[in-house]
C-alpha positions as CSV (number, residue, x, y, z in Angstrom):
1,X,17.6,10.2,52.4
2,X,15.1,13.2,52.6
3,X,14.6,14.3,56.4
4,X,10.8,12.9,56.8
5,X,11.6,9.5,56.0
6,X,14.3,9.0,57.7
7,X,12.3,10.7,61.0
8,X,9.5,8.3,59.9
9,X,11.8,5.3,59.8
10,X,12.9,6.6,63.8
11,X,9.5,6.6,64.5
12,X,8.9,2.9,64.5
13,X,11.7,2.7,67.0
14,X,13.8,-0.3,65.3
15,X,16.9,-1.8,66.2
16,X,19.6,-0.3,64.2
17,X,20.0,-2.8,61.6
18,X,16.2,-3.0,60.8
19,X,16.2,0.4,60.5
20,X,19.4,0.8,58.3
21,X,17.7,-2.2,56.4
22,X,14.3,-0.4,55.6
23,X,16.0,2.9,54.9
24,X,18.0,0.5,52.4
25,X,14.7,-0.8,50.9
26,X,12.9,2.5,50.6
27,X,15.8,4.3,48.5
28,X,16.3,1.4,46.4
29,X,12.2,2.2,45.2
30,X,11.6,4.6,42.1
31,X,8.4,5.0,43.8
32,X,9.5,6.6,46.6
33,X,11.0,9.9,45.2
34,X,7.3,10.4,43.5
35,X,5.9,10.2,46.9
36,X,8.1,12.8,47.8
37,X,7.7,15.2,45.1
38,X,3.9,14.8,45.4
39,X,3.8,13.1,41.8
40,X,2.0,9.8,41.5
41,X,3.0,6.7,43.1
42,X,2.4,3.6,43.9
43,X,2.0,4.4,47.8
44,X,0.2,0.8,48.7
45,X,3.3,-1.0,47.1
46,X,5.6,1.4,49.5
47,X,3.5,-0.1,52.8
48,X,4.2,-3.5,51.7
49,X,7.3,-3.2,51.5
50,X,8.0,-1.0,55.0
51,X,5.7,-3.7,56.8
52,X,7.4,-6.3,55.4
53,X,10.9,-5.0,56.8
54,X,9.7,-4.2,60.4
55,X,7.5,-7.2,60.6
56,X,7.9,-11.3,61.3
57,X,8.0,-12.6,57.6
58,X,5.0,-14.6,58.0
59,X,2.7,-11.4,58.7
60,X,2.5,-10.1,55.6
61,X,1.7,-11.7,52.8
62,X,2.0,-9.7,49.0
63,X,1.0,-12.5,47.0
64,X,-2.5,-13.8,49.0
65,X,-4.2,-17.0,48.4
66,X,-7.8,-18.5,48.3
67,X,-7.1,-19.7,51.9
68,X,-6.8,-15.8,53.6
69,X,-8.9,-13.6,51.1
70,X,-11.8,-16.4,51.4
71,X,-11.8,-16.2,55.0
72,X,-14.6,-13.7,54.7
73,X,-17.9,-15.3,55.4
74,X,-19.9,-13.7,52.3
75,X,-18.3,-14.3,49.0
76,X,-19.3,-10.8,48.5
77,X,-16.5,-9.3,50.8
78,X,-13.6,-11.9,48.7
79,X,-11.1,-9.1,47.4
80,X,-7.7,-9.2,46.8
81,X,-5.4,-6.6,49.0
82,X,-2.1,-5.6,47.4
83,X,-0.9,-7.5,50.8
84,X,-2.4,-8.7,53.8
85,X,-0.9,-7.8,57.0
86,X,-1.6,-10.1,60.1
87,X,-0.4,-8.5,63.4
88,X,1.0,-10.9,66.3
89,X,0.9,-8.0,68.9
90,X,-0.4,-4.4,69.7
91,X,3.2,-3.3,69.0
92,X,2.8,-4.8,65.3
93,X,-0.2,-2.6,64.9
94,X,1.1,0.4,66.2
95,X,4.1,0.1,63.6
96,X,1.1,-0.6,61.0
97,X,-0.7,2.5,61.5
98,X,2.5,4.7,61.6
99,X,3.0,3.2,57.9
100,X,-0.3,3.7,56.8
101,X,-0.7,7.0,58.0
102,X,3.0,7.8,56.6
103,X,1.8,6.4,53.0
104,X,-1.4,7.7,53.2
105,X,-2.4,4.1,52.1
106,X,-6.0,2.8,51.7
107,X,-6.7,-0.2,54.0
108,X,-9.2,-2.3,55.7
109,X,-9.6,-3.7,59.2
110,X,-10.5,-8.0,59.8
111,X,-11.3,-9.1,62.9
112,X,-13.8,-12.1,62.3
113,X,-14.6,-11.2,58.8
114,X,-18.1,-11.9,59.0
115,X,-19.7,-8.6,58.4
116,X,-21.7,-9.3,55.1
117,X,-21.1,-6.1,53.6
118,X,-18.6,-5.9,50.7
119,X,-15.5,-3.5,51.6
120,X,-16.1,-3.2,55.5
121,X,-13.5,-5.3,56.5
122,X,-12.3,-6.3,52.6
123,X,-10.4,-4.6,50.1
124,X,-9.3,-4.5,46.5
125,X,-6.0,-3.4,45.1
126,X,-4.3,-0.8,45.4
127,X,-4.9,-1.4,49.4
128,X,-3.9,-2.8,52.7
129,X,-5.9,-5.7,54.9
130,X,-5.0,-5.6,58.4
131,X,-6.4,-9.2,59.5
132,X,-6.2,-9.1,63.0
133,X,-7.0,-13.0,63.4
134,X,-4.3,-13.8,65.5
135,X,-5.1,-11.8,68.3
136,X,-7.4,-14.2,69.4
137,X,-6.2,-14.2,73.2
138,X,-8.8,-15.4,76.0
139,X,-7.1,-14.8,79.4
140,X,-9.1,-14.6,82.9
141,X,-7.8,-12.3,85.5
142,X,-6.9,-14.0,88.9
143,X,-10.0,-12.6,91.2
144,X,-11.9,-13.6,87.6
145,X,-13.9,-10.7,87.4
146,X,-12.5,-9.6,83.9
147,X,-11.6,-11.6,80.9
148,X,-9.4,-9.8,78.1
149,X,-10.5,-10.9,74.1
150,X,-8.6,-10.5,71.3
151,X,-10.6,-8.6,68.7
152,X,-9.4,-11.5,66.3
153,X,-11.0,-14.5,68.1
154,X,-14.8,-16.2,67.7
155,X,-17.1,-16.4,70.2
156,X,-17.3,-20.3,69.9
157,X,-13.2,-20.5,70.7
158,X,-14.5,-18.0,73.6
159,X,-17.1,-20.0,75.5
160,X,-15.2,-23.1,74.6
161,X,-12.3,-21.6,76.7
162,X,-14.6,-20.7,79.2
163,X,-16.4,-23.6,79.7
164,X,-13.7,-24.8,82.4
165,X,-15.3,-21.6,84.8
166,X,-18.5,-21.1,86.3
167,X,-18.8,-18.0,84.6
168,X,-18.9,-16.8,80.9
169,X,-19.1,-13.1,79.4
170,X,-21.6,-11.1,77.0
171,X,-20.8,-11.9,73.6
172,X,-22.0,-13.2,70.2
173,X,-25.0,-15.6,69.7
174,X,-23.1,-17.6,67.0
175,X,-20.1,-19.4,67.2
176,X,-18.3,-17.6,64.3
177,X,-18.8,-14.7,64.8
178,X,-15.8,-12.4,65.2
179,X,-15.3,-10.7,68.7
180,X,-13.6,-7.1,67.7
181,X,-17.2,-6.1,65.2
182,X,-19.4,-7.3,67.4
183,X,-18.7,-5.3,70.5
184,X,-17.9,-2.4,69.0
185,X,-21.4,-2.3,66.8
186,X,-23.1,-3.2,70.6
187,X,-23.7,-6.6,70.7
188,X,-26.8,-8.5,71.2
189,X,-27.1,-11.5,73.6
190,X,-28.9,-14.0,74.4
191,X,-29.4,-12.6,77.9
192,X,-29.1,-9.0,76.9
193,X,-32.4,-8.2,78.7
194,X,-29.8,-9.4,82.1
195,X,-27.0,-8.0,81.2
196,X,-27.1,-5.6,79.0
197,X,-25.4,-5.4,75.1
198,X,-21.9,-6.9,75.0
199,X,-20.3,-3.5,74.5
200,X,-21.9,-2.5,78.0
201,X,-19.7,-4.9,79.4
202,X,-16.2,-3.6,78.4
203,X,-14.7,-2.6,81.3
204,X,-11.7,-1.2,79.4
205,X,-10.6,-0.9,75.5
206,X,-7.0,-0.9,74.6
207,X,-7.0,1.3,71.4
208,X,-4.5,1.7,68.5
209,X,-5.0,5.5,67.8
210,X,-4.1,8.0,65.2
211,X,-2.6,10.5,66.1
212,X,-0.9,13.4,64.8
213,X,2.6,13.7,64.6
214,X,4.2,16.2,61.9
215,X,7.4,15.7,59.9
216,X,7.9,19.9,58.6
217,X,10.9,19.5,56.2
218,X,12.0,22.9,54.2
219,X,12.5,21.2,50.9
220,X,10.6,20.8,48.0
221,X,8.4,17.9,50.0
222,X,5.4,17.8,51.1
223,X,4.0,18.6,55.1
224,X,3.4,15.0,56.0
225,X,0.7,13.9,58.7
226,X,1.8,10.6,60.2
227,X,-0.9,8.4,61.8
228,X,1.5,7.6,64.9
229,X,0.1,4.5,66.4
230,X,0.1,5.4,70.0
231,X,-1.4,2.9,72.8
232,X,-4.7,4.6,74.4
233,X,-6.4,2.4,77.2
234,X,-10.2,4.0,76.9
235,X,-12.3,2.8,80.7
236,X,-14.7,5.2,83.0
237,X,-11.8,7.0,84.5
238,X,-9.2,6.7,81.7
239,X,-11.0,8.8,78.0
240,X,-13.7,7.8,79.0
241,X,-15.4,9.6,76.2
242,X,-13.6,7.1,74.0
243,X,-15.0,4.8,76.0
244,X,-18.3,5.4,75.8
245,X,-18.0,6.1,71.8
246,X,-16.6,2.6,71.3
247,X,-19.7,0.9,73.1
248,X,-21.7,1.0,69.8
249,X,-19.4,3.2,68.0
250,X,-17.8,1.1,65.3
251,X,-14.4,1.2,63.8
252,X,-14.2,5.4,63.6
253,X,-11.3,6.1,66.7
254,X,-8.9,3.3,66.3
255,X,-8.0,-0.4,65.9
256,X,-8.9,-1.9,69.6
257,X,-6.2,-4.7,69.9
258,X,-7.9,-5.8,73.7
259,X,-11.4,-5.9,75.0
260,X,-11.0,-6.5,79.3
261,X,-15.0,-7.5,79.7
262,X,-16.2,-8.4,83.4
263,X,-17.8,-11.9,83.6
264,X,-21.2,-12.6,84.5
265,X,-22.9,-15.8,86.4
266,X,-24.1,-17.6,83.7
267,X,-22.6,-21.2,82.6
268,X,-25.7,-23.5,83.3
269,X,-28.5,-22.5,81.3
270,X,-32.3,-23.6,80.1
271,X,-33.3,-24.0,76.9
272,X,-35.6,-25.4,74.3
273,X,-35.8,-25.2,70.9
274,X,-39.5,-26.0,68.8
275,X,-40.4,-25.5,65.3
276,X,-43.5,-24.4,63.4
277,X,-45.2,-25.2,60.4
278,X,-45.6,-22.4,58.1
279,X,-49.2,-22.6,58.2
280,X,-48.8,-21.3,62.2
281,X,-47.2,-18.2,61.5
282,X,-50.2,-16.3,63.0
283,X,-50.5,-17.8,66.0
284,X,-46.6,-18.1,66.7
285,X,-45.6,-14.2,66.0
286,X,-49.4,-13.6,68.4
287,X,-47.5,-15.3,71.2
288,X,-43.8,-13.8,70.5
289,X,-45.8,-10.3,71.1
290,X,-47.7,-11.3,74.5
291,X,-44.8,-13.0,75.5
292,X,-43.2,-9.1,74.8
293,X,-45.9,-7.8,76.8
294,X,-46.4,-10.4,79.6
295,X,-43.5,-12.8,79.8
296,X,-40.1,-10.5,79.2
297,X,-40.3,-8.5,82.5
298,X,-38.6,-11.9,83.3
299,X,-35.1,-10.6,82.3
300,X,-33.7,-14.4,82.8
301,X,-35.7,-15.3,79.5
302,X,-35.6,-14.7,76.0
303,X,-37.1,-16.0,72.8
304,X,-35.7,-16.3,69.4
305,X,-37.8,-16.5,66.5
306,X,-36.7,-17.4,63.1
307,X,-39.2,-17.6,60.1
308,X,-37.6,-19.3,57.4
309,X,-39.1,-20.2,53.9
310,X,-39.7,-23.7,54.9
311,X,-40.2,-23.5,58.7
312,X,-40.9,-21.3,61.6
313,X,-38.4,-22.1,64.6
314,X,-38.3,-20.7,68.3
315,X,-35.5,-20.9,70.9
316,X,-36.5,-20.5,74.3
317,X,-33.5,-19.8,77.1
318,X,-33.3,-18.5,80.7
319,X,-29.9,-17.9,82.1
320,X,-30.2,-20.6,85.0
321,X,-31.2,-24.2,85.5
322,X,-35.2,-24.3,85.1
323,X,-37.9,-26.5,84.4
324,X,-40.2,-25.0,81.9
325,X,-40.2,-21.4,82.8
326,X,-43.6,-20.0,83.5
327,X,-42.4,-16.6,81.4
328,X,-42.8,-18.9,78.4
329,X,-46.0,-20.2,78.9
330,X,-47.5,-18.7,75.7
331,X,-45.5,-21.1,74.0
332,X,-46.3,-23.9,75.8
333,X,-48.9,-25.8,73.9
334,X,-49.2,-23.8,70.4
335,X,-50.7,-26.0,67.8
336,X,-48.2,-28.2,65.6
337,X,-45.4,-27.8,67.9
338,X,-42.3,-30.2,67.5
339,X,-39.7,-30.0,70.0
340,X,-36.6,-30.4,68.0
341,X,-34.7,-29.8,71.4
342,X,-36.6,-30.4,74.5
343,X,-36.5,-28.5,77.5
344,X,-33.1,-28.7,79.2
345,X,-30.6,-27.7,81.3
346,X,-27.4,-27.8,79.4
347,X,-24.1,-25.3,79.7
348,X,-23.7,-22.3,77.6
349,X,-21.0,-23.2,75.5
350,X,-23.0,-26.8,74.6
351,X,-26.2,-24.3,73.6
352,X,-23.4,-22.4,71.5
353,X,-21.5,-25.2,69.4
354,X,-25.1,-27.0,68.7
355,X,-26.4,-23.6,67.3
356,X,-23.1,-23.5,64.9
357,X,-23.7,-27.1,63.5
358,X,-27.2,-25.2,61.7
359,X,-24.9,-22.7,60.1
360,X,-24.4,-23.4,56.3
361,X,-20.4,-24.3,56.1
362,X,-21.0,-23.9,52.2
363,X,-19.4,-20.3,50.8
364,X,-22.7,-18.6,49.4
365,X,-23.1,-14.5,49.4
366,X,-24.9,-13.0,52.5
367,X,-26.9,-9.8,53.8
368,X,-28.7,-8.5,56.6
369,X,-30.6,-5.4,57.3
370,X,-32.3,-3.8,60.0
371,X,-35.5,-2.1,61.6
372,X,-37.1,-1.2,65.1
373,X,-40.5,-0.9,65.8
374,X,-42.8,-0.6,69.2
375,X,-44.3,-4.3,69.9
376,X,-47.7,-5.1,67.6
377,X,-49.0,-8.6,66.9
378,X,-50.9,-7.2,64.1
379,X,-47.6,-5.4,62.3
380,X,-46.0,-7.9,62.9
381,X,-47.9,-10.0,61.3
382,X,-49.4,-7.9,58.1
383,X,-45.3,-7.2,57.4
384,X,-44.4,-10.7,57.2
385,X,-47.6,-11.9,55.1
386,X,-45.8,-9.1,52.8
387,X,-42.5,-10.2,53.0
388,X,-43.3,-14.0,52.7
389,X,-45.0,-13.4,48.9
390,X,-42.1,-11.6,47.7
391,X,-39.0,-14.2,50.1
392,X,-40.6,-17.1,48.3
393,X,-41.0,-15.7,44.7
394,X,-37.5,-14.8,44.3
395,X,-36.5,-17.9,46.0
396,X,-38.1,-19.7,43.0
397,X,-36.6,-17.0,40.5
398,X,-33.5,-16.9,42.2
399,X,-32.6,-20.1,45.0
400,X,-32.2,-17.6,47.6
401,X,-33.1,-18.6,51.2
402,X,-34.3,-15.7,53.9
403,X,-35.4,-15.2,57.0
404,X,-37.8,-13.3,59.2
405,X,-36.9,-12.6,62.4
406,X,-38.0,-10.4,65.8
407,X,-35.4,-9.5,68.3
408,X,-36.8,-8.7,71.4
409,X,-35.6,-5.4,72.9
410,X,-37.1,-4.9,76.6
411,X,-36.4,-1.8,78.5
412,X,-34.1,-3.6,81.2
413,X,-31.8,-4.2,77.9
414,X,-31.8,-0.1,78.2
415,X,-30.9,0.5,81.9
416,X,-28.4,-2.2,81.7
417,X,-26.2,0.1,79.5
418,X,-27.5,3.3,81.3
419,X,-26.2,1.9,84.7
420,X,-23.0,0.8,83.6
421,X,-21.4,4.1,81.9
422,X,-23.9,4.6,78.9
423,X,-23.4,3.8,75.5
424,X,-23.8,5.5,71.6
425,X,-26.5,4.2,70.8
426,X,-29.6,6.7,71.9
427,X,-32.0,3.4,72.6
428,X,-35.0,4.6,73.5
429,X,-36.3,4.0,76.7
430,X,-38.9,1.6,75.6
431,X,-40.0,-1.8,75.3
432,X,-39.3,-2.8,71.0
433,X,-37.9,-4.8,68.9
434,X,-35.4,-5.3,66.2
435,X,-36.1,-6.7,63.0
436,X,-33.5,-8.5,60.9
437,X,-32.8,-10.6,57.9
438,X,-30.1,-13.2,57.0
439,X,-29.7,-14.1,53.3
440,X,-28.4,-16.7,51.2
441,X,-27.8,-16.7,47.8
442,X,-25.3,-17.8,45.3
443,X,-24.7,-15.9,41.9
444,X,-23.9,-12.5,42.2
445,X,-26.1,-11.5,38.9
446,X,-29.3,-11.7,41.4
447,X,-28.0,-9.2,43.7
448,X,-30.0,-6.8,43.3
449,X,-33.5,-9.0,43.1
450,X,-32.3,-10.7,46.2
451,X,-32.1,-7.7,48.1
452,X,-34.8,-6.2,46.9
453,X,-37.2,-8.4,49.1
454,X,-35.6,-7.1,52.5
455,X,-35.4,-3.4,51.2
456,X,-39.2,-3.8,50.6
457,X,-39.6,-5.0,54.2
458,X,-37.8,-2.5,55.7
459,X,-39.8,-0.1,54.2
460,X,-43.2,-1.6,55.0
461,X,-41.9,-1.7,58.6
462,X,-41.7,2.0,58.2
463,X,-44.6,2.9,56.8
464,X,-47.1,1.0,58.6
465,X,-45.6,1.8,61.9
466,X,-45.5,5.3,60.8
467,X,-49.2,5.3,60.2
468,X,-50.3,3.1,63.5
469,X,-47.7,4.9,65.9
470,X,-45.1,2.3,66.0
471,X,-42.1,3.9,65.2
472,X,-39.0,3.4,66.4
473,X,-36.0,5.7,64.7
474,X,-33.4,3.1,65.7
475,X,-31.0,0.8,63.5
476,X,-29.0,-2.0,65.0
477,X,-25.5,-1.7,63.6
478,X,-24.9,-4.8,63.4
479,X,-27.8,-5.7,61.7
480,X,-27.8,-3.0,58.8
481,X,-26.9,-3.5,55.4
482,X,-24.3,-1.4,53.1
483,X,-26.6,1.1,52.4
484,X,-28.3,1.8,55.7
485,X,-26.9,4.4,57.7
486,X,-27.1,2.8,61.6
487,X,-25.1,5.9,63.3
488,X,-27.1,8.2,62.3
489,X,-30.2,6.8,64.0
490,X,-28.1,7.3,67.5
491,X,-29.5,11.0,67.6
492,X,-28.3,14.2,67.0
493,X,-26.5,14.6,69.8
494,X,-24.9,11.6,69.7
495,X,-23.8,12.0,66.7
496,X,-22.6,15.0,67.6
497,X,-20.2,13.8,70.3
498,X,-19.2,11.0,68.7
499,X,-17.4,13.6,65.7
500,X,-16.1,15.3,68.1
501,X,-14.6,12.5,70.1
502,X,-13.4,10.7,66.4
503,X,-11.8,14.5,66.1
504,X,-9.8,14.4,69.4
505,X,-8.5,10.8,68.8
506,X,-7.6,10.7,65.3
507,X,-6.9,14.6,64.6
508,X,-5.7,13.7,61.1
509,X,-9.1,11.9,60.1
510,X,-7.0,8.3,59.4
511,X,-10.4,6.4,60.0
512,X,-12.3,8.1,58.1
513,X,-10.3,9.0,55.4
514,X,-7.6,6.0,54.8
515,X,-10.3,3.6,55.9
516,X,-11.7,1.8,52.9
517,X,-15.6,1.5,54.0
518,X,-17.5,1.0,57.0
519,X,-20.5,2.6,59.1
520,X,-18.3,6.2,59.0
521,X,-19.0,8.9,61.0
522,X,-17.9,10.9,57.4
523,X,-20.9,9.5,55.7
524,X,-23.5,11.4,58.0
């Protein structure tokens, strides 16, 4: 057996008769003497087959069904791996990385699968999925001041866990949404403004990092750079410049196989939920911007607005018991109001499963995309007369539903992250908001006119703020769609650091190289 695989099979520090078996399996492969002669190869195949000898047999699977490469949430991400591999540990993806990086083998990374873009956490053959749904842990330390995720689990199984405690943690709004994307794009929250983003709350990351280890064998083979899976624990006094790039920093340093996050006081909560006629979109996005301006300095509340095709609907929650909070009051009253929810005091995890029982169960393709802006009734209002005309003809061309929806962004959210460590993200220190999209649609021949409607937002956005002095150069990364480029609106110094840090942690470039899409630091 040629010197670098068998030091490669040593690497992954098997018991004997593992190891003698793999070594078995690998010479047995016509494949494998291409690979070492440089020729071509079928170098996917070759991962299969390593993971499948150092790994429990039922996590990896060669011949995938409906049941795992469905388990994307947009029909657009289904794709079919050459195998899927499902890690039960941080050990299991430390052996998968030193494979990967051995076989230089394409592969994507699924923690919750619901990013709507096709290819960032899917992939087609020849390529490796690493579905990282069973690490799905929720443990509370014993003082109960940190509780460590699993980048695998939902945020419904989260606050349903923690439901038992007088406490919860900074998460996702929706039930099923995956942990692992959304803290490592930042994270908004319902009580963001509070708190900060979800990724300012990581007290530590344990990361699965590449790192450089280099097989020289004087033969006719190749130098070969292994991606050595090595365990890297990334807090404020441990790389704690991997720390900050992972608050905001995507998937470009590692696979994070534990989040520790510190809990925060909020179980019992306030919260109300009204709709809107169409017909009161004026007069609903006039009181979303003075509640901006007058009512968010009460960092307790916040207000989410969705304007649908068919109706307007607006969620109002403060982080403690209440009785109609006075920060609210320019919603109290508005003309054709229905209070779908009254005012109530109710838990967090209650708020949490009755906003997943409106999420569409039925598989249907999906997008989002993103803008910022500084806070104007007026935009706000001439961009989504725009955007209604063009939402409602393709939805007559086409079936597709969409949304129109502000996300507040006050300037506490800012300081939040500033005071505990920083973050990636260059937010400016300003009172804005986000604007984002979800879509719906069904056939993917009316991709293109479906997204066409959001694209055209986006752009408005930008223009008329441009003109009126409303800009804000700032993409929410978990908002953006496939062909928006979120990192690069962190700044250029940002940017900067965060090459460098990808640089120190993953010297051979696996991330951006092996890594079949994503927001890449490569891509800027």
């Amino acid at each position: 057996m040629a010197p670098n695989v068998r030091a490669f099979v040593d690497s992954l520090s098997l018991p004997t008769s593992t190891a003698d078996a793999l070594k078995s399996n690998l010479e047995a492969i016509s494949d494998l003497a291409a690979f070492l002669n440089g020729n071509r190869y079928d170098a996917v195949s070759l991962s299969c087959v390593a993971a499948r000898a150092v790994l429990d047999a039922d996590s990896i699977d060669t011949t995938p069904g409906a049941d795992k490469v469905d388990a994307n949430w947009s029909q657009a991400c289904w794709m079919s791996p050459t195998c899927i591999i499902s890690p039960k540990s941080a050990e299991d993806v430390s052996k998968i990385l030193k494979i990967i990086g051995f076989f230089k083998t394409k592969f994507a990374i699924r923690s919750g699968g619901h990013s709507p873009n096709p290819g960032w956490s899917s992939i087609d053959q020849p390529g490796v999925l690493i579905d990282l749904r069973r690490l799905n842990q929720v443990t509370v330390s014993e003082d109960q001041k940190v509780v460590s995720l699993g980048p695998g689990g939902i945020w419904g199984d989260v606050y349903a866990a923690l439901d038992a405690y007088d406490f919860s943690v900074i998460g996702g709004r929706l039930p099923n949404i995956g942990v692992g994307g959304l803290i490592l794009g930042g994270g908004l929250f319902h009580f963001s403004a509070q708190f900060g983003l979800a990724a300012d709350n990581v007290k530590n990351f344990e990361v699965r990092r590449a790192e450089p280890r280099d097989y020289i064998v004087h033969s006719a083979v190749l130098q070969i750079v292994l991606g050595d899976g090595t365990i890297t624990n990334a807090n404020a006094e441990e790389n704690s410049d991997l720390w900050w790039a992972l608050k905001g920093g995507s998937s470009n340093f590692g696979i994070v196989t534990r989040f520790d996050v510190y809990t925060v006081p909020v179980k019992h909560i306030w919260y109300e939920v009204q709709t809107y006629p169409l017909d009161q979109a004026d007069t609903v996005l006039d009181a979303f911007a003075q509640w901006q301006m007058h009512g968010a300095p009460d960092v307790k509340g916040t207000v989410a607005l969705i304007m649908g095709l068919d109706v307007l609907t607006v969620g109002l929650l403060y982080s403690t018991p209440a009785e109609r909070p006075e920060c609210f009051s320019t919603f109290y009253g508005l003309p054709g109001m229905t209070a779908v929810i009254p005012g109530m005091n109710g838990t967090l995890n209650a708020l949490t499963q009755i906003l997943g029982t409106v999420i569409s169960k039925a598989p249907q393709r999906h997008d989002y995309r993103g803008v910022s802006t500084k806070i104007d009734a007026q935009l706000y209002k001439d961009v989504y007369a725009f955007w209604k005309g063009r939402a409602i003809a393709v939805n007559k061309t086409t079936g597709a539903k969409q949304t129109f929806t502000l996300q507040s962004i006050p300037v506490s959210l800012v300081e939040q992250g500033i005071s505990k460590g920083g973050n990636a993200l260059g937010l400016p220190k300003i009172d804005h908001q986000w604007w984002t999209t979800l879509i719906d649609w069904d056939d993917a021949k009316d991709d293109t006119a479906v997204r066409s409607v959001s694209i055209a937002t986006t752009e408005k956005f930008r223009e008329l703020s441009k003109v009126r002095g409303l800009e804000v150069d700032f993409l929410d990364l978990n908002d953006a769609s496939r062909d928006q480029s979120p990192l690069a609106t962190y700044g250029a110094e940002n940017v900067e650091k965060l090459k460098v840090v990808s640089k120190k942690y993953d010297p051979s470039q696996v991330f951006q190289s092996l890594q079949n899409d994503g927001f890449l630091l490569s891509k800027i």
